[in-house]
PDB file of N, CA, C and O in Angstrom:
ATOM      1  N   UNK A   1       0.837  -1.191   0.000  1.00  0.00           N
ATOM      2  CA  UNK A   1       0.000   0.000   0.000  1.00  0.00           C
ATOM      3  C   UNK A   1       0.875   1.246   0.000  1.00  0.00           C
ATOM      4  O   UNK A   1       1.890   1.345   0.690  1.00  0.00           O
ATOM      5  N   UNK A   2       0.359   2.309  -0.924  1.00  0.00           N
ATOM      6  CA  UNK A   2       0.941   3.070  -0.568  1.00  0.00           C
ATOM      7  C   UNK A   2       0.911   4.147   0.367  1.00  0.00           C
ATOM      8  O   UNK A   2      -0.202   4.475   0.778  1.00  0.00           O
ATOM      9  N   UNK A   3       2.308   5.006   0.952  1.00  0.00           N
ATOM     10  CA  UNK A   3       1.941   5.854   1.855  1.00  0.00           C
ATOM     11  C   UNK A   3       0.973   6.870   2.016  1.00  0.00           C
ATOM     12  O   UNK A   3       0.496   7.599   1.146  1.00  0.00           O
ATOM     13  N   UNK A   4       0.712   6.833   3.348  1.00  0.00           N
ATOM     14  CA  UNK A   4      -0.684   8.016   3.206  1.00  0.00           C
ATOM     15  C   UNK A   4      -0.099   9.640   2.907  1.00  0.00           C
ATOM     16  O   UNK A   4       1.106   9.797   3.103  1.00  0.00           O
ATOM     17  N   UNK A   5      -0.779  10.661   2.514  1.00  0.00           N
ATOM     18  CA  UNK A   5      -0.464  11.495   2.654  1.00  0.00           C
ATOM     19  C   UNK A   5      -0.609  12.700   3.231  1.00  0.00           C
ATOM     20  O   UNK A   5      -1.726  13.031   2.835  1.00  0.00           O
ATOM     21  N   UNK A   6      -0.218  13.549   3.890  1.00  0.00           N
ATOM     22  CA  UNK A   6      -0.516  14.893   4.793  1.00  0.00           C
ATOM     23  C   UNK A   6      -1.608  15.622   3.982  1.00  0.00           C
ATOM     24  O   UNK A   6      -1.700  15.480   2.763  1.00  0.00           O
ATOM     25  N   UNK A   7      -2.427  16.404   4.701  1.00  0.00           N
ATOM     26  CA  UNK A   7      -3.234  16.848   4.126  1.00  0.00           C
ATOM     27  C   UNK A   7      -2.794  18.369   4.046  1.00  0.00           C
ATOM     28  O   UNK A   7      -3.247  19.039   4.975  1.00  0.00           O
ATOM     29  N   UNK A   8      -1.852  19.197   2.953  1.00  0.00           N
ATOM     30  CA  UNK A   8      -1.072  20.050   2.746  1.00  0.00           C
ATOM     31  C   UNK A   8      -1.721  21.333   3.884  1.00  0.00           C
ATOM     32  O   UNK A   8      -1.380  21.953   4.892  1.00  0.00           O
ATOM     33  N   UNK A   9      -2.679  21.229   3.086  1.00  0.00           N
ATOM     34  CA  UNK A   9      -3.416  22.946   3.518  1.00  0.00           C
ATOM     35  C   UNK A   9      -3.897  22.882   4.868  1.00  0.00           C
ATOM     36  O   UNK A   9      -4.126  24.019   5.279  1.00  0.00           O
ATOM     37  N   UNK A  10      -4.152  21.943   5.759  1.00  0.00           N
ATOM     38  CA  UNK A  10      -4.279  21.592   7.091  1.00  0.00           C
ATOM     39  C   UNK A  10      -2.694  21.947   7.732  1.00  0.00           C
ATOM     40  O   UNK A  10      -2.570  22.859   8.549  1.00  0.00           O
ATOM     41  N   UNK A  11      -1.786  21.320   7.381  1.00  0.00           N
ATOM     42  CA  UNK A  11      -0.732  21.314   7.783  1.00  0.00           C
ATOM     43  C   UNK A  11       0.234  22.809   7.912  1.00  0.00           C
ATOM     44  O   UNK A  11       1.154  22.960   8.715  1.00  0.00           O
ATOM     45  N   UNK A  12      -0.281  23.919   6.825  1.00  0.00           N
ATOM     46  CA  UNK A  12       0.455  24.781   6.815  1.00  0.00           C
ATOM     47  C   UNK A  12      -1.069  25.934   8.010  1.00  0.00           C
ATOM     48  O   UNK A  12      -1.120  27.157   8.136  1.00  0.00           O
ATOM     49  N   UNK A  13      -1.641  25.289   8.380  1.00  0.00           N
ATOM     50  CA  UNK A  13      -2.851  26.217   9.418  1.00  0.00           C
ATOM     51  C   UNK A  13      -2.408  25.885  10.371  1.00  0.00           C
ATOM     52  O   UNK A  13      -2.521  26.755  11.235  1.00  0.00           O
ATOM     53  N   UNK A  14      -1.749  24.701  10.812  1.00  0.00           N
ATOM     54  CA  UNK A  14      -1.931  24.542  12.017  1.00  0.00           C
ATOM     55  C   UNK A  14      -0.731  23.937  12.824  1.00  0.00           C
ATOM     56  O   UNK A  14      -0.390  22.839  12.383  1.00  0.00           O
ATOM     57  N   UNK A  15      -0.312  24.195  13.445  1.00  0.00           N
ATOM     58  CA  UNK A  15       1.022  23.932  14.311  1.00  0.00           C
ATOM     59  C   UNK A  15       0.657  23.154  15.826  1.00  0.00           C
ATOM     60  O   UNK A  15      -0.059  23.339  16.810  1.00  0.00           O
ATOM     61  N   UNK A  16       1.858  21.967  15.200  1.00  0.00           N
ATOM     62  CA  UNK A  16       2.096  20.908  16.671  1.00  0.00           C
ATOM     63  C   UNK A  16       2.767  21.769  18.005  1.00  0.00           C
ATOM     64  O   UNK A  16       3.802  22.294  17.595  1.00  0.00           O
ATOM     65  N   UNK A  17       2.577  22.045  19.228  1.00  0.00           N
ATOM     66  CA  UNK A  17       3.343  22.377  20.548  1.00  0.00           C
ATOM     67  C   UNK A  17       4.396  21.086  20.637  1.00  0.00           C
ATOM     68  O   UNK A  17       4.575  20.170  19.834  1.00  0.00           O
ATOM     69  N   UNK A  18       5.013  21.359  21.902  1.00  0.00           N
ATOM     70  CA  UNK A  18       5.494  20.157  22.381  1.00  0.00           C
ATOM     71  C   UNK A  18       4.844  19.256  22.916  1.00  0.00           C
ATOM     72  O   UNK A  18       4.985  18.098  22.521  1.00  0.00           O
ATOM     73  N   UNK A  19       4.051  19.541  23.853  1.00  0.00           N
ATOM     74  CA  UNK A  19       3.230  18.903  24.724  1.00  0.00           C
ATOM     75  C   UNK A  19       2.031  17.832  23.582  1.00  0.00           C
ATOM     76  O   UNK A  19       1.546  16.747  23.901  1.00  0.00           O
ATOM     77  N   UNK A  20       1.878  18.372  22.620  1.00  0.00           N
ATOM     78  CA  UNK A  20       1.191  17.576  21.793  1.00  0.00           C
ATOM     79  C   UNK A  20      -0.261  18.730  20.988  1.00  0.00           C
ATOM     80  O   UNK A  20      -0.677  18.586  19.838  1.00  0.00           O
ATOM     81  N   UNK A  21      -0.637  19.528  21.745  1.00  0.00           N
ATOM     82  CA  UNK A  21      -1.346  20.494  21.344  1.00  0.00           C
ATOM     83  C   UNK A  21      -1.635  21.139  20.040  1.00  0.00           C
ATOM     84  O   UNK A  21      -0.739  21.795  19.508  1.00  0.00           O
ATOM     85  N   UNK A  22      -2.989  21.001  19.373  1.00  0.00           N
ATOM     86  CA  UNK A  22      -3.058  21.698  17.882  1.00  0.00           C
ATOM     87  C   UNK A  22      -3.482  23.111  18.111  1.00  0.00           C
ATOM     88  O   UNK A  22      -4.639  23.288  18.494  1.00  0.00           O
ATOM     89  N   UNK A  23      -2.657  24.198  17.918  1.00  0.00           N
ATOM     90  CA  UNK A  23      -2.774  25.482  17.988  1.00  0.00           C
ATOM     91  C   UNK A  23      -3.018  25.891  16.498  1.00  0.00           C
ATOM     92  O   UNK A  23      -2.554  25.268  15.542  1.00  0.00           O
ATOM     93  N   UNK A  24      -4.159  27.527  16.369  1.00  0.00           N
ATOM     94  CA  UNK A  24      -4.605  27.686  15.065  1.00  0.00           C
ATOM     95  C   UNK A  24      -4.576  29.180  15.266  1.00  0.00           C
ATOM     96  O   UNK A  24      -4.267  29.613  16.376  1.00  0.00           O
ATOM     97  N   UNK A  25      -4.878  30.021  14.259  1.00  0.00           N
ATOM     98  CA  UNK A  25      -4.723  31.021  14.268  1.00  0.00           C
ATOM     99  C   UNK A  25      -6.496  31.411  14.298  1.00  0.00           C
ATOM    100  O   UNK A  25      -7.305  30.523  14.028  1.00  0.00           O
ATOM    101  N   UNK A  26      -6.993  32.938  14.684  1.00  0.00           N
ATOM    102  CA  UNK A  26      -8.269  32.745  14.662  1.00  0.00           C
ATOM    103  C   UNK A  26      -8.747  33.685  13.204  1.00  0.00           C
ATOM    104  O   UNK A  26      -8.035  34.603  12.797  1.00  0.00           O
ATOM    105  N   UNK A  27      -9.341  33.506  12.891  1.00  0.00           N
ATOM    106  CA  UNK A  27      -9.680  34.713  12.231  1.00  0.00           C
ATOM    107  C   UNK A  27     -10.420  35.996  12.362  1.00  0.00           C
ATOM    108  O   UNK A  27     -10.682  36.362  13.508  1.00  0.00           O
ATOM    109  N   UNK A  28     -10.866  36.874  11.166  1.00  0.00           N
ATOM    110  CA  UNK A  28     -11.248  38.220  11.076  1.00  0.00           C
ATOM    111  C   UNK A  28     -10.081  39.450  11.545  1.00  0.00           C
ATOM    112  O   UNK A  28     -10.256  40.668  11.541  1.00  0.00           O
ATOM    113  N   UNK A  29      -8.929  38.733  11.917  1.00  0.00           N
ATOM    114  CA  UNK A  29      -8.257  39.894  11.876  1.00  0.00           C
ATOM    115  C   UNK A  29      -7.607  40.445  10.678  1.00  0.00           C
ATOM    116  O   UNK A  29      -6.639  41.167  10.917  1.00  0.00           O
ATOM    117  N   UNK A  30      -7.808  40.332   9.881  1.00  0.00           N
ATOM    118  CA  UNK A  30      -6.731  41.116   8.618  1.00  0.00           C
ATOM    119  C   UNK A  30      -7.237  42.067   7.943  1.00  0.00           C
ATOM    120  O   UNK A  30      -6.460  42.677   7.209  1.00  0.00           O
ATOM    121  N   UNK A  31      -8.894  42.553   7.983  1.00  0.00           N
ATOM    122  CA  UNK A  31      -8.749  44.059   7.748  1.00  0.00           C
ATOM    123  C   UNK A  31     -10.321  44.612   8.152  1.00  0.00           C
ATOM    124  O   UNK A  31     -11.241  43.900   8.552  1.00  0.00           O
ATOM    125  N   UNK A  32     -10.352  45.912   7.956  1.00  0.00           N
ATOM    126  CA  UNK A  32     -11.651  46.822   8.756  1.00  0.00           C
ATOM    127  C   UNK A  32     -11.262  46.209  10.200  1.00  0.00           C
ATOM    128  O   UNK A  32     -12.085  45.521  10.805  1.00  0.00           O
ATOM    129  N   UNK A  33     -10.101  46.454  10.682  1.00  0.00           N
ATOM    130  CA  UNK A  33      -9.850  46.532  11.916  1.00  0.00           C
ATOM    131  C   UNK A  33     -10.593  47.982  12.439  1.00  0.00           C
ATOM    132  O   UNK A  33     -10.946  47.692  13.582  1.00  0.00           O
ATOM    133  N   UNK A  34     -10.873  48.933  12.269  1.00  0.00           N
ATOM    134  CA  UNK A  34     -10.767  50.431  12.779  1.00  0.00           C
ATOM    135  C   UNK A  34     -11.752  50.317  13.404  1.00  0.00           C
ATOM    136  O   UNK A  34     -11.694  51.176  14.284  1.00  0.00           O
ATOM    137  N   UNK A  35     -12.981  49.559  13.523  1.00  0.00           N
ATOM    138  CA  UNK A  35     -14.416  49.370  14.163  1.00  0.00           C
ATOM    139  C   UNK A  35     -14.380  48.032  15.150  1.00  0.00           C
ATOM    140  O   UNK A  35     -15.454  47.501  15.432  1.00  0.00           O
ATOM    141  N   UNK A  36     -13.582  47.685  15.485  1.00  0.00           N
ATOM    142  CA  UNK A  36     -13.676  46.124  15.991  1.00  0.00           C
ATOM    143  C   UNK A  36     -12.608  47.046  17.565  1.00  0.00           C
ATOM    144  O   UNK A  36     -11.582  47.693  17.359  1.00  0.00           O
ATOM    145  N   UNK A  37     -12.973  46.920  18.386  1.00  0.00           N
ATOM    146  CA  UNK A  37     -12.698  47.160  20.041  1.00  0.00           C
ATOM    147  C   UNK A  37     -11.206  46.697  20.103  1.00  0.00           C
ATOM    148  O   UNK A  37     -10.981  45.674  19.457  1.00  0.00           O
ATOM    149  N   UNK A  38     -10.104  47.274  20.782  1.00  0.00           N
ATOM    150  CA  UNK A  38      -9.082  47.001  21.389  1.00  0.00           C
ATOM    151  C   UNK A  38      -9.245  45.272  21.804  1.00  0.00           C
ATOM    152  O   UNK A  38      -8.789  44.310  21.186  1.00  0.00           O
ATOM    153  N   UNK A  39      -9.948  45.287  22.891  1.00  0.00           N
ATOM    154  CA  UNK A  39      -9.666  43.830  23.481  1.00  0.00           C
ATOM    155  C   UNK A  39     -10.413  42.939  22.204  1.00  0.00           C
ATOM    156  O   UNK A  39      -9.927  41.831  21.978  1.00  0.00           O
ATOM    157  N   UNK A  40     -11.262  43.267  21.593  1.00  0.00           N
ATOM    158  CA  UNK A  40     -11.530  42.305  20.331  1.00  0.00           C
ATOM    159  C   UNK A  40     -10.251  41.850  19.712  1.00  0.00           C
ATOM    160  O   UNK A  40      -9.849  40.695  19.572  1.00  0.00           O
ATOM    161  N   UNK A  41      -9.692  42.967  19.371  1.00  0.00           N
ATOM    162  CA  UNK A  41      -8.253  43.145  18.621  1.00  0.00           C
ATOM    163  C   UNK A  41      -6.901  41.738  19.402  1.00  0.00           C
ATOM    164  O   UNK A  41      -6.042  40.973  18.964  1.00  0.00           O
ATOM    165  N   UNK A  42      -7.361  42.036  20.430  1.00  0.00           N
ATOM    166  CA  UNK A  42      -5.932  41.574  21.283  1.00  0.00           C
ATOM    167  C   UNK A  42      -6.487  40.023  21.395  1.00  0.00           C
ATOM    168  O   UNK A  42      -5.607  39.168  21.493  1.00  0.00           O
ATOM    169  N   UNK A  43      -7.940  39.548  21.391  1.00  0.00           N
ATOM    170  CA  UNK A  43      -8.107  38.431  21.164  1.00  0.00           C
ATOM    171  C   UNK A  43      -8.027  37.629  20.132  1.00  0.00           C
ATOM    172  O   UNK A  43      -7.602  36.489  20.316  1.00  0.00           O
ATOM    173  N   UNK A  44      -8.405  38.042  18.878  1.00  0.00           N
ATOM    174  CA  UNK A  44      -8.123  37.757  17.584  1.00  0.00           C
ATOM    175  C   UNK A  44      -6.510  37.276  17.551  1.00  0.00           C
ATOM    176  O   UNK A  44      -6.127  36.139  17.276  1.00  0.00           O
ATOM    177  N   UNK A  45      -5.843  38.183  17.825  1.00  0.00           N
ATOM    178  CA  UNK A  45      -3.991  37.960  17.914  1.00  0.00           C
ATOM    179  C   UNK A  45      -3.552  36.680  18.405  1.00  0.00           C
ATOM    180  O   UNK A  45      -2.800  35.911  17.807  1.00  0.00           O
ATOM    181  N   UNK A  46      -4.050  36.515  19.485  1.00  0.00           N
ATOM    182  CA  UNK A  46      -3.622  35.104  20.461  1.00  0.00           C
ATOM    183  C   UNK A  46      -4.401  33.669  19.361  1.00  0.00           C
ATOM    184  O   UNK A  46      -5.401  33.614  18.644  1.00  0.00           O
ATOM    185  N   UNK A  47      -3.448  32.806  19.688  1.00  0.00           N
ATOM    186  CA  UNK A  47      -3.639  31.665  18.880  1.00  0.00           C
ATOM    187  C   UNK A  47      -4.793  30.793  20.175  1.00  0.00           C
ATOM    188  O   UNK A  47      -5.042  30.748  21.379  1.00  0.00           O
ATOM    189  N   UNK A  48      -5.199  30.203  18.802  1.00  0.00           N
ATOM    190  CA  UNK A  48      -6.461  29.365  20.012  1.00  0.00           C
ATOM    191  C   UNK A  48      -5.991  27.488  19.734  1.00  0.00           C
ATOM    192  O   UNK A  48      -5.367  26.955  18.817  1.00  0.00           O
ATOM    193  N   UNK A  49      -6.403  27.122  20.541  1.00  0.00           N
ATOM    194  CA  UNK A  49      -6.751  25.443  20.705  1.00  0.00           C
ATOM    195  C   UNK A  49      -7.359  24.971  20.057  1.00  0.00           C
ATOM    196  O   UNK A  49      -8.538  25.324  20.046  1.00  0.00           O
ATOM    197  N   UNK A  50      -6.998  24.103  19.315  1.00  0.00           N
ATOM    198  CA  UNK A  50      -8.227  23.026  18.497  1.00  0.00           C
ATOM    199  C   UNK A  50      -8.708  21.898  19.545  1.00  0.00           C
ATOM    200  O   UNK A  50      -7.927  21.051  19.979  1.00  0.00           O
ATOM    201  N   UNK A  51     -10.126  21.972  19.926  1.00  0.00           N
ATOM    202  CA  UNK A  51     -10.686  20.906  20.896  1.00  0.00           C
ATOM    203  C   UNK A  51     -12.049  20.040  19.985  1.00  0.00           C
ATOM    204  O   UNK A  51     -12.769  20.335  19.031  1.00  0.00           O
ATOM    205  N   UNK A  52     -11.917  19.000  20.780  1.00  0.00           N
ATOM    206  CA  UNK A  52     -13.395  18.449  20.818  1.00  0.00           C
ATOM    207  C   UNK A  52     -13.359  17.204  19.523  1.00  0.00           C
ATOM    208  O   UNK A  52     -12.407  16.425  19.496  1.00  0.00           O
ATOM    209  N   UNK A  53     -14.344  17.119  18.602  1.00  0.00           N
ATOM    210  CA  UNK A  53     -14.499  16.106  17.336  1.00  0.00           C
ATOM    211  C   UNK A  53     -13.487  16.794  16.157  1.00  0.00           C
ATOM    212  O   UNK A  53     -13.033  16.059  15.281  1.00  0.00           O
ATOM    213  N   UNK A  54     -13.151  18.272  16.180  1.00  0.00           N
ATOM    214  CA  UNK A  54     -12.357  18.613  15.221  1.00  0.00           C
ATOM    215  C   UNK A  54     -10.794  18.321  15.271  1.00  0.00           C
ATOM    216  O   UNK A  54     -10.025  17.920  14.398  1.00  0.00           O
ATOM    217  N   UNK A  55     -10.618  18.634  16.481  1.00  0.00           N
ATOM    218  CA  UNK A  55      -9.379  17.605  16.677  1.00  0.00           C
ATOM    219  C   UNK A  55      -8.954  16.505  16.367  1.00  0.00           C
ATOM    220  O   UNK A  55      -8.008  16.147  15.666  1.00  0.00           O
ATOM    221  N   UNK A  56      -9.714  15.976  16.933  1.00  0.00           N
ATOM    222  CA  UNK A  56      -9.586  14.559  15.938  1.00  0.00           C
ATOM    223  C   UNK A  56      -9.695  14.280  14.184  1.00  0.00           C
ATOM    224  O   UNK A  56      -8.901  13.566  13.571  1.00  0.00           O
ATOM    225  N   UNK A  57     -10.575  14.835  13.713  1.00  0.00           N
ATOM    226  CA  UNK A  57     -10.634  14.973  12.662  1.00  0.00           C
ATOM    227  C   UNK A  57      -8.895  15.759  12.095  1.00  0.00           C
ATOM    228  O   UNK A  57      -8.147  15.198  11.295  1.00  0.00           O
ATOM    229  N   UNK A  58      -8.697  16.684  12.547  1.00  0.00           N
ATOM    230  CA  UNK A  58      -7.268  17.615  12.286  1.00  0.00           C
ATOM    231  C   UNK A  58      -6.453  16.223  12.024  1.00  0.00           C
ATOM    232  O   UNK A  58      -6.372  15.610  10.960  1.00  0.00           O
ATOM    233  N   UNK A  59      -5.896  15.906  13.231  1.00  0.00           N
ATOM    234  CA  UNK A  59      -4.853  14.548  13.627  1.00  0.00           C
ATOM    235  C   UNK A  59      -4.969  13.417  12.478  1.00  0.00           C
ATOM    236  O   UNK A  59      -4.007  12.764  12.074  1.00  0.00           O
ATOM    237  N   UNK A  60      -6.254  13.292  12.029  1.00  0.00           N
ATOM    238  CA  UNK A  60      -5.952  12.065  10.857  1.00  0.00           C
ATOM    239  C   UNK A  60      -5.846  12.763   9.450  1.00  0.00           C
ATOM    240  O   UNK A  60      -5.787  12.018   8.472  1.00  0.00           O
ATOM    241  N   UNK A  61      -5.815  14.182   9.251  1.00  0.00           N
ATOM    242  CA  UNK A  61      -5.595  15.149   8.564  1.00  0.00           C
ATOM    243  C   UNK A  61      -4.030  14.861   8.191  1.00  0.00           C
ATOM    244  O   UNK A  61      -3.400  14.554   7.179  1.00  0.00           O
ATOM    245  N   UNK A  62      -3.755  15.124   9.542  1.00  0.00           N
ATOM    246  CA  UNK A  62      -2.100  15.090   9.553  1.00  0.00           C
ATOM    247  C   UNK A  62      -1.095  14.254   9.947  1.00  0.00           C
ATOM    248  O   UNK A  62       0.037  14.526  10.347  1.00  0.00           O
ATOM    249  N   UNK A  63      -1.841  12.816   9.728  1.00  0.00           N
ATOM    250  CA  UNK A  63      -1.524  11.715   9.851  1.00  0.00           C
ATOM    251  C   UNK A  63      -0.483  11.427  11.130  1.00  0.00           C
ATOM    252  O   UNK A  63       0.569  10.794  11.220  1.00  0.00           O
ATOM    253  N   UNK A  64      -1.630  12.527  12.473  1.00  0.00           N
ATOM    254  CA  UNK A  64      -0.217  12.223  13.243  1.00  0.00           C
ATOM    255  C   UNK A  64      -0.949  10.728  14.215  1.00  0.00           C
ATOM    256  O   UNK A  64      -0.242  10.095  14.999  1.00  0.00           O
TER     257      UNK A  64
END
C-alpha cells in the first residue's frame, strides 16, 4: 500500500506544541480593523486550541 499522505493545507494552518497540542490562528483579523474594540483586537492575535471532534478529525488530517 501506498503511503498516506498529509493533508497540505491543514498542515500549513496549524502547528504541533510540544506537549502535543493543535494550535490555530483565529480569524477576522486582517482588515476593517478600525471598528472592531481594542480587546476584540488583542483576542483575535492570540492563537487558540483546536478541541473536541475537530481535533480529531485535524490529527488524521495530519496523519499524526
Amino acid at each position: 500500500m501506498p503511503k498516506m499522505k498529509t493533508h497540505k493545507g491543514t498542515a500549513k494552518r496549524v502547528k504541533i506544541t510540544a506537549s502535543g497540542k493543535l494550535m490555530r490562528e483565529r480569524a477576522f483579523g486582517n482588515h476593517i480593523l478600525s471598528k472592531k474594540s481594542k480587546s476584540r483586537k488583542r483576542v483575535i492575535a492570540t492563537p487558540a486550541t483546536i478541541n473536541g471532534q475537530i481535533r480529531r478529525n485535524v490529527k488524521k488530517a495530519l496523519k499524526i
